[in-house]
C-alpha positions as CSV (number, residue, x, y, z in Angstrom):
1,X,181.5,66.6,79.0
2,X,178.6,68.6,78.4
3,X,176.3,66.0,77.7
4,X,177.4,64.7,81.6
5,X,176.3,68.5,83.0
6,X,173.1,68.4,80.4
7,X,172.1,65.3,82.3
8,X,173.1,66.1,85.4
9,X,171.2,69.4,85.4
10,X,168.1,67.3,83.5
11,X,167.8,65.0,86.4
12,X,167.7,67.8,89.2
13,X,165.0,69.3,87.6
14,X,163.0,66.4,86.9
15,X,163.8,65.9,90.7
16,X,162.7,69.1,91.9
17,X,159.6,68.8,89.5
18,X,158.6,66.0,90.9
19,X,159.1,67.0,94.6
20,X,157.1,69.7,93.9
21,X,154.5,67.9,92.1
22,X,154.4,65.2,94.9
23,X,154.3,68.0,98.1
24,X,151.6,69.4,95.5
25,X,149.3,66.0,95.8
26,X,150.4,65.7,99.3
27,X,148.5,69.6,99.9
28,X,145.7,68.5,97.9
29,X,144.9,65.6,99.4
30,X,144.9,67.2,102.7
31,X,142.9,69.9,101.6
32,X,140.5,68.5,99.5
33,X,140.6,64.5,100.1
34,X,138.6,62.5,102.7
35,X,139.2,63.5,106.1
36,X,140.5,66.9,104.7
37,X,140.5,70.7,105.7
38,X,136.7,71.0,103.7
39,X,135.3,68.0,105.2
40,X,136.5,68.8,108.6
41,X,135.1,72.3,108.0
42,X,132.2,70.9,107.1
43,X,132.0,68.3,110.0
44,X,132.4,71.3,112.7
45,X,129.4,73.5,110.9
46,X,126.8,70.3,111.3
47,X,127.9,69.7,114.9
48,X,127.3,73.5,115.5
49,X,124.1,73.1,113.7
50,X,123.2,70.0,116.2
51,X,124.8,71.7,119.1
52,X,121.9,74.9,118.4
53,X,119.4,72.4,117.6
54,X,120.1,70.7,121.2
55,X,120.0,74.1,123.3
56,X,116.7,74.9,121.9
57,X,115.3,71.1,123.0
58,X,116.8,72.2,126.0
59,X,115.1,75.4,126.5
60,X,111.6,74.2,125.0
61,X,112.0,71.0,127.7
62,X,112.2,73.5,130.0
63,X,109.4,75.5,129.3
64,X,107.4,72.5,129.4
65,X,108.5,71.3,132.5
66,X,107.9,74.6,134.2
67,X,104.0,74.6,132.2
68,X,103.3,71.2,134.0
69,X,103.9,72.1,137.3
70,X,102.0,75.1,136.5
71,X,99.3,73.2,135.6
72,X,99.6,70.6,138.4
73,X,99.6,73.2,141.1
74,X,98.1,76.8,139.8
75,X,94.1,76.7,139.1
76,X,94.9,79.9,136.6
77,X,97.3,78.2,134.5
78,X,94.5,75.1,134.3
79,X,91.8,77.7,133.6
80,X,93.8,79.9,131.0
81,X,95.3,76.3,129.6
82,X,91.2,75.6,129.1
83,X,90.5,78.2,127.5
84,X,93.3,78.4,125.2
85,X,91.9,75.0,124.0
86,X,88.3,77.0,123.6
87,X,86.6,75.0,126.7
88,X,84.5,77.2,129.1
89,X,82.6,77.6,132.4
90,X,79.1,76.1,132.9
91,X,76.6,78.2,130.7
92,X,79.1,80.3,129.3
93,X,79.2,81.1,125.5
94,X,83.0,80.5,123.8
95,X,83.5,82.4,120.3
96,X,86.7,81.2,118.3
97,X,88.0,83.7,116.1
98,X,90.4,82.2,113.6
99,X,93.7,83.6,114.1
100,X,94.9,84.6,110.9
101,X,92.0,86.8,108.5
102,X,92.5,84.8,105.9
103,X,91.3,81.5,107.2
């Protein structure tokens, strides 16, 4: 009789080890195995990465757009645009300093 409860008792724990060891794998998997918690973390960092990296195209399209209609329209914007690129007027000297010292 008590080899019956010896092995009765044996084969609920080898039951409830397994189950554990199973829900275990099954936790793993989902947290660390493809298509898990870390990739998907990892999967919303990038697209906030892109997400930055397509406001800021955004923006910098826009200043451009708003620079050539500038230049298209506003003899300033043409003149200061010139000058930036170190042309000048008719008989007019043009000194380029470097803009760091060390260069």
């Amino acid at each position: 009789m008590a080899d019956k409860r010896f092995s009765l008792k044996h084969k609920k724990e080898l039951y409830y080890i397994s189950l554990i060891l199973v829900v275990g794998g099954i936790l793993l998997l989902g947290f660390a195995g493809p298509g898990g918690y870390l990739e998907l973390k990892k999967a919303r960092r990038e697209l906030e990465l892109q997400r930055a990296r397509v406001e800021n195209l955004r923006r910098s399209n826009a200043e451009r757009l708003i620079t050539i209609e500038a230049l298209k329209s506003d003899k300033e914007a043409i003149e200061r645009y010139a000058r930036k690129k170190g042309y000048g007027r008719e008989n007019e000297i043009v000194q380029q300093l470097p803009e760091n010292p060390e260069d």
